[in-house]
N, C-alpha and C positions, 0 to 999 in steps of 0.2 A: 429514499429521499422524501417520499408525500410521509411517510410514515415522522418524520424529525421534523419536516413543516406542522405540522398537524401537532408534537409535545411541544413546540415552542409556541404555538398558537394557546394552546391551553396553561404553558406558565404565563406569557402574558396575561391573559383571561386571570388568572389568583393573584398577578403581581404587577398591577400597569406601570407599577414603578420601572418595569423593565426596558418599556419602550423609551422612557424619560431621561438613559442614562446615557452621557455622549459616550462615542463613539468614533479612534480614527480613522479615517480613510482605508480601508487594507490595502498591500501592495502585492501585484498579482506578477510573478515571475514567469515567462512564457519566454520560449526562442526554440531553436532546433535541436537536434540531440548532436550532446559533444561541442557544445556550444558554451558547456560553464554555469549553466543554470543551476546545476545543483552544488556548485563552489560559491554561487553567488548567494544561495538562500541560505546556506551554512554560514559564510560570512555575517549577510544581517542578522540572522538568529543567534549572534554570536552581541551581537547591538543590546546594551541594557535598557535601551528605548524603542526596541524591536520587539513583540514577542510570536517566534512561533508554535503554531498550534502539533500537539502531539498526538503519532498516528491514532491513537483511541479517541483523542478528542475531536478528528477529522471525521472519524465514523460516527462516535456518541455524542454529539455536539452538549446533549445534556442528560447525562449517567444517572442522576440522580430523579428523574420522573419515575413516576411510578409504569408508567408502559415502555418505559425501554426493557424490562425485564431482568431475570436472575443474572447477575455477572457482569450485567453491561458495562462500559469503561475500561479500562484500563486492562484488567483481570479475563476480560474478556477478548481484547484483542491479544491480549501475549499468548492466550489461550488458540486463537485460530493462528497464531501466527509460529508457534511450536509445531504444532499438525503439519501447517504448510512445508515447514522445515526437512519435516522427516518424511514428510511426498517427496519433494524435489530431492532429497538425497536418494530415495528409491529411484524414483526418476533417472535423476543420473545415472546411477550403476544399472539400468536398464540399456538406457540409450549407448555405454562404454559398452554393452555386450552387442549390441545391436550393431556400431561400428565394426567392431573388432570383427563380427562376424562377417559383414557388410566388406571389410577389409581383404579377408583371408577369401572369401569367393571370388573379389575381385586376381588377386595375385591366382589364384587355382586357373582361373579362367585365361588369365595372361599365358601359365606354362602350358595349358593344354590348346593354344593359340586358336580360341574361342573369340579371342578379341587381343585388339593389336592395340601398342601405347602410343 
């Protein structure tokens, strides 16, 4: 985050035009989980006087400085966001052995009455 404070200090600094440009209000959606929030942010971002910002643009705020580095934006979030994908599938088919295994000593331990149900 100091790292994105710190490019957007330095576009300011080549472009004061930046600070100079209004700006509305943002609307910040906060509640508990299973509560609808994420029905309700898809809804206003569905508003053509809404805009929300896309997961790259959450991280890259501004892709195009020169210290954000190779790939930044877009290209780069699809990029950790692929990897992440094929973790968590590994993942999973870890943890479905891990159960199953977890499973079957339970039921061993039942018949060899090691433990009662």
């Amino acid at each position: 985050m100091l790292s994105t404070l710190l490019i957007l200090a330095d576009a300011e600094r080549e472009d004061p035009a930046i600070s100079t440009r209004p700006l509305a209000p943002p609307i910040f959606i906060a509640g508990l989980s299973r509560s609808g929030t994420t029905f309700l942010h898809g809804l206003l971002a569905e508003d053509p006087a809404n805009r929300a910002p896309r997961t790259w643009e959450a991280i890259y705020p501004y892709p195009a400085h020169r210290a954000a580095g190779f790939g930044a934006g877009r290209w780069k979030v699809q990029l950790q966001l692929r990897i992440f994908t094929r973790q968590s599938v590994a993942l999973r088919q870890h943890w479905r052995v891990m159960l199953r295994d977890a499973f079957w000593l339970a039921n061993f331990c039942l018949k060899q009455g090691a433990i009662r149900s």
